[in-house]
VOLUM-829885 format. One record per residue (C-alpha): residue in three letters; chain; residue number from 1; x, y, z. Coordinates in steps of 0.5 Angstrom, whole numbers. Layout:
BEGIN
ATOM,ALA,A,NUM,X,Y,Z
...
***
This chain:
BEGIN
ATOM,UNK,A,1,-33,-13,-28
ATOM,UNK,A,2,-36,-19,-31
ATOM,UNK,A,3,-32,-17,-37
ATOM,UNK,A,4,-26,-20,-33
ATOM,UNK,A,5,-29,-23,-26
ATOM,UNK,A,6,-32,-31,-28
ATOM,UNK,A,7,-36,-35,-23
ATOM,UNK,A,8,-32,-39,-19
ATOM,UNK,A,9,-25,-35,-20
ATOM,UNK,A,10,-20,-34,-14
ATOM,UNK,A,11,-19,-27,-15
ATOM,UNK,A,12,-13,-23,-12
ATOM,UNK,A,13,-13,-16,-11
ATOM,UNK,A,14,-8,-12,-9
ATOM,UNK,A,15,-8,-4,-7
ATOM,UNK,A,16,-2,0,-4
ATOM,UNK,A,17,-3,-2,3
ATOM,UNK,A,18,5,1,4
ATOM,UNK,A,19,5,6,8
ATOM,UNK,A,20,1,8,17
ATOM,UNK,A,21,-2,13,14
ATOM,UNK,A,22,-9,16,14
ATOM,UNK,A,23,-15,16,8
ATOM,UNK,A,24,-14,23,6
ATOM,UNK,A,25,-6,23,7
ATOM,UNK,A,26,-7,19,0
ATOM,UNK,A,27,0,14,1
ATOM,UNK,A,28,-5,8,0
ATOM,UNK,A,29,-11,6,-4
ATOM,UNK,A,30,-17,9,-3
ATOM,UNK,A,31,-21,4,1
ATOM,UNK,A,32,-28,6,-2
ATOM,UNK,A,33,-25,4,-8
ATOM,UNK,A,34,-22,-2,-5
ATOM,UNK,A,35,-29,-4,-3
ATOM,UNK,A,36,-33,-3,-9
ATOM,UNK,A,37,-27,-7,-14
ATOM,UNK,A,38,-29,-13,-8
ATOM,UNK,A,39,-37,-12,-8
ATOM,UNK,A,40,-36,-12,-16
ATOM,UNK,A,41,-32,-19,-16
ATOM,UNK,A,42,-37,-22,-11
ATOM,UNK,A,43,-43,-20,-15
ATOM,UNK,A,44,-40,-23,-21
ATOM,UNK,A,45,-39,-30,-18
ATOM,UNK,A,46,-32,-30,-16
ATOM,UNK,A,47,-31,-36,-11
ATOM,UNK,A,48,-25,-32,-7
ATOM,UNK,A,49,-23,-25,-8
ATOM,UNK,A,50,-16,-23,-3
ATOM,UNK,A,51,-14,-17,-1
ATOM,UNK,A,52,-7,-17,0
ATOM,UNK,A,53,0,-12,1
ATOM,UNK,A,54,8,-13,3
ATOM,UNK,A,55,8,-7,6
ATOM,UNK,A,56,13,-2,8
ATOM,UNK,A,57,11,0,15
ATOM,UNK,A,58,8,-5,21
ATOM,UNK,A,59,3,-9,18
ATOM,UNK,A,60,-3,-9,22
ATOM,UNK,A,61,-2,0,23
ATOM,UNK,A,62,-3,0,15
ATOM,UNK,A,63,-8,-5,13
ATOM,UNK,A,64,-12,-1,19
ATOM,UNK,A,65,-11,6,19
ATOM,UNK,A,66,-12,7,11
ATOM,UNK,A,67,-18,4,13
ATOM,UNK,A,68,-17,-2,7
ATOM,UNK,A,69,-18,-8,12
ATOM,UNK,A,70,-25,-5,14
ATOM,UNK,A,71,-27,-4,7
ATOM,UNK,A,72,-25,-10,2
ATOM,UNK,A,73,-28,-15,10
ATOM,UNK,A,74,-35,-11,9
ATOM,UNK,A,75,-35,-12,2
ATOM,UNK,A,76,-34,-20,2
ATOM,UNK,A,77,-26,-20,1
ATOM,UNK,A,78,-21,-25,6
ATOM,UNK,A,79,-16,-20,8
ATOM,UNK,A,80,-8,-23,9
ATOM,UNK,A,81,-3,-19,12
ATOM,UNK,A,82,4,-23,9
ATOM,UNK,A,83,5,-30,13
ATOM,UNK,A,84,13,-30,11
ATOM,UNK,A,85,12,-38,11
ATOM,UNK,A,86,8,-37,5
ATOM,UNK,A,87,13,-33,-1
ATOM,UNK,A,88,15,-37,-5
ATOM,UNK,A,89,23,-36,-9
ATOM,UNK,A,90,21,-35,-16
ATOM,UNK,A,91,26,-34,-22
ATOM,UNK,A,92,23,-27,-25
ATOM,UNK,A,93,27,-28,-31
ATOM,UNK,A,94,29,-21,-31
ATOM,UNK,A,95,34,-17,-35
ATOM,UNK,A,96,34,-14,-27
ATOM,UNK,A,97,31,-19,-23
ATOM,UNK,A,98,33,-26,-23
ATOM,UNK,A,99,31,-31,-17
ATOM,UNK,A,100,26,-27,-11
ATOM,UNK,A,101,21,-28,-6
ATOM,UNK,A,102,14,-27,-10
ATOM,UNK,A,103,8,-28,-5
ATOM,UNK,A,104,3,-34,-6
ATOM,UNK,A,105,-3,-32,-8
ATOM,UNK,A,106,0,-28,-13
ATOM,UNK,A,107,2,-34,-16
ATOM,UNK,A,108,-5,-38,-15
ATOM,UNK,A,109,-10,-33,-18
ATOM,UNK,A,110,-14,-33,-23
ATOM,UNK,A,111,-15,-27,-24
ATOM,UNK,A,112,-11,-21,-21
ATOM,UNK,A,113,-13,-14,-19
ATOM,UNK,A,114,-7,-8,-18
ATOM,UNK,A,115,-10,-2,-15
ATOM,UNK,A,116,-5,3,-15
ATOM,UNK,A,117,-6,10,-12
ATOM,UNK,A,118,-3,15,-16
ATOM,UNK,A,119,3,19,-12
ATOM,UNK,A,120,10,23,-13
ATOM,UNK,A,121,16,18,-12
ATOM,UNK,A,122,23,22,-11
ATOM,UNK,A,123,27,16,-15
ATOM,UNK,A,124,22,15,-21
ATOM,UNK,A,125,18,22,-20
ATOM,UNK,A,126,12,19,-21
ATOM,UNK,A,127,9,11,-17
ATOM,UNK,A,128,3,8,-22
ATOM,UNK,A,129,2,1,-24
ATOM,UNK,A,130,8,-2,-25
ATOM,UNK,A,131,11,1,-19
ATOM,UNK,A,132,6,-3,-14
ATOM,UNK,A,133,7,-9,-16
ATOM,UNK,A,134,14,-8,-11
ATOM,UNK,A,135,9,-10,-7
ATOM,UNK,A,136,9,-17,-9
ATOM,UNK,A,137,16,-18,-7
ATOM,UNK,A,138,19,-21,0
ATOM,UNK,A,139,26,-20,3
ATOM,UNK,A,140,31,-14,2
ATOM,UNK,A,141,27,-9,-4
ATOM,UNK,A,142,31,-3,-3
ATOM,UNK,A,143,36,-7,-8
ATOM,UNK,A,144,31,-7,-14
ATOM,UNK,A,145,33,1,-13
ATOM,UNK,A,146,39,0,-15
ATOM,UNK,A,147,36,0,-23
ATOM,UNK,A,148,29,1,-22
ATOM,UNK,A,149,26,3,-29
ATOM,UNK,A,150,29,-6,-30
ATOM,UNK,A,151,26,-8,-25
ATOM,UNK,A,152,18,-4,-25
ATOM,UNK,A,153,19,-7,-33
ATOM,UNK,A,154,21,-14,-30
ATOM,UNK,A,155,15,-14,-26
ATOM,UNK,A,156,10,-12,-31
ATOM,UNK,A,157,13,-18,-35
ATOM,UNK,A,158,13,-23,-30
ATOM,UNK,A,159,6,-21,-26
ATOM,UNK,A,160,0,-19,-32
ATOM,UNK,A,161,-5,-16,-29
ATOM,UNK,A,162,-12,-17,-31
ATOM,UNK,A,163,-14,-10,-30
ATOM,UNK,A,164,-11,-4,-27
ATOM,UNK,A,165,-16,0,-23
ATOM,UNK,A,166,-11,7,-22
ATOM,UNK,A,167,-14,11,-16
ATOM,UNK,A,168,-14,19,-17
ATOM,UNK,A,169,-19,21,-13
ATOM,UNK,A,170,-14,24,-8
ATOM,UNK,A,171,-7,24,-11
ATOM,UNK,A,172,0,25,-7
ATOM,UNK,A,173,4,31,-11
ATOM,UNK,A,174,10,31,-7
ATOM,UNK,A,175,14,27,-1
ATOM,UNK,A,176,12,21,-4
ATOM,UNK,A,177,11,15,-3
ATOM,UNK,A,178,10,16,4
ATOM,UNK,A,179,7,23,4
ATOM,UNK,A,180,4,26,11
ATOM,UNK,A,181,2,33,9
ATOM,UNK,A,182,-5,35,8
ATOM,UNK,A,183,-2,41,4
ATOM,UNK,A,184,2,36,-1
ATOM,UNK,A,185,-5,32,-3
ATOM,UNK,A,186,-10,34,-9
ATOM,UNK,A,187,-17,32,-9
ATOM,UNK,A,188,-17,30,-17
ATOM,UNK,A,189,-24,26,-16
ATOM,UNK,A,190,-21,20,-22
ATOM,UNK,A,191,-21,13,-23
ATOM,UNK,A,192,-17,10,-29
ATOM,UNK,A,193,-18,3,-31
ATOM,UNK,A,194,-14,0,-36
ATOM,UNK,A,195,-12,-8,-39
ATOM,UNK,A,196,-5,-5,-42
ATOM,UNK,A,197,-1,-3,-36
ATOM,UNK,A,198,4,1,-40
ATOM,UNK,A,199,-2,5,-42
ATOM,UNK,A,200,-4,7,-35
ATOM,UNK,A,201,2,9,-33
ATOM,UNK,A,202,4,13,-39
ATOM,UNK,A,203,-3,16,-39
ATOM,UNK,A,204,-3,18,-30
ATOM,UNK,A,205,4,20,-31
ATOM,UNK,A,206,3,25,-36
ATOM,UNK,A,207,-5,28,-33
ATOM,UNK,A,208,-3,27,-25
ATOM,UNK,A,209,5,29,-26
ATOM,UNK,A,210,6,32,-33
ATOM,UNK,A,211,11,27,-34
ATOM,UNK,A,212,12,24,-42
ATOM,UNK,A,213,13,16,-42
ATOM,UNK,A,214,21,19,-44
ATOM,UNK,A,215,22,21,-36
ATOM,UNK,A,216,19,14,-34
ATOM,UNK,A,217,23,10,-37
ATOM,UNK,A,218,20,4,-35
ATOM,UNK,A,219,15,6,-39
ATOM,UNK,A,220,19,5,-45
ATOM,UNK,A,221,22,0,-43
ATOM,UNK,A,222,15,-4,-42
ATOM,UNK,A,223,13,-2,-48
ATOM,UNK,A,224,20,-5,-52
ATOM,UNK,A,225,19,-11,-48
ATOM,UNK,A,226,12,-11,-50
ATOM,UNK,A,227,7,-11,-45
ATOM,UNK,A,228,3,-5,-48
ATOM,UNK,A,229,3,2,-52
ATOM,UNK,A,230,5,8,-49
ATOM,UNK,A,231,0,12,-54
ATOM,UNK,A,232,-5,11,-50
ATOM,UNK,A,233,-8,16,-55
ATOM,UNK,A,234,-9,11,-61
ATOM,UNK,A,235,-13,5,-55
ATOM,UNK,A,236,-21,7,-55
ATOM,UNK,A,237,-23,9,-49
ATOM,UNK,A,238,-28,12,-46
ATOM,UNK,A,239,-30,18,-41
ATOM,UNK,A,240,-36,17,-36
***
């Protein structure tokens, strides 16, 4: 982690917290991975890492039951669920996205962690990376569905991550994003991590849901816009 974590560094790391549901239902990050991205941060001299998420349903039942709260809090890491008073209107400067509530920390990190799990989405067909920086935004989010393959590239345009950490150590294959059958979920025992975006979201689209970048437009889109490479073949990469 000292590749991209620096003493003194406020560090923001943001997981899919979306959803009250349970560890092994897969709608929200790992919370064992959660912890040792938090235990790494701290060991690398970071001098705050935040766990943070607006999420989807009641805040406290979602930090809680995923079991996120508990993990990032024994592993060092401040934990905040979303204070309204604290987002902040920001021009997105989007080709979908213009004026939105962004919430503070992410505009004052030094570096910032997205933690995404790999899952279905019934609009997009797959919710990777890109998709879990919805998760940076107040007010009224179901009007960004209205074209969501520009919105996720705008987002991955304003907001740059540091790293991306995907979490497919239990995917959600159908009924996603929310999901709450066991039957639904597929122990795959992965993580990816990644600098480029595009590549993260090309590469767990097409190993987890046999997706092309042509079926996640959004893909394509970033990758027009020039957030990252979609032929995550032609980046090193290695396997451990």
């Amino acid at each position: 982690i000292s590749a991209f974590i620096s003493a003194g560094d406020f560090v923001v790391i943001k997981p899919n917290i979306g959803w009250d549901r349970r560890p092994e239902q897969a709608a929200n990050t790992n919370p064992d991975v959660v912890g040792e991205v938090v235990r790494q941060c701290v060991e690398a001299g970071a001098s705050r890492v935040l766990v943070t998420d607006v999420t989807c349903n009641d805040a406290t039942r979602c930090f809680n039951r995923s079991g996120i709260a508990a993990a990032a809090r024994k592993a060092g890491a401040e934990v905040q669920q979303a204070e309204e008073a604290r987002f902040r209107e920001v021009n997105i400067g989007g080709a979908m996205l213009g004026r939105q509530l962004v919430y503070d920390a992410y505009l004052e990190a030094d570096k910032f962690i997205n933690m995404p799990v790999a899952k279905h989405h019934s609009l997009t067909k797959a919710t990777l990376g890109m998709k879990n920086l919805y998760g940076i935004l107040g007010g009224n989010r179901s009007r960004l569905h209205q074209d969501i393959h520009n919105s996720l590239a705008d987002l991955g345009n304003f907001l740059r991550p540091t790293l991306v950490v995907m979490d497919a150590w239990r995917v959600l294959l159908r009924n996603g994003p929310q999901g709450g059958s066991l039957a639904d979920v597929e122990d795959r025992r992965m993580l990816v991590a990644s600098t480029d975006q595009v590549a993260m979201d090309a590469y767990s689209g097409e190993t987890f849901f046999n997706l092309t970048p042509e079926e996640m437009q959004w893909v394509t889109l970033a990758e027009a816009r020039g957030l990252g490479s979609a032929d995550y073949s032609s980046l090193s990469f290695e396997e451990i």
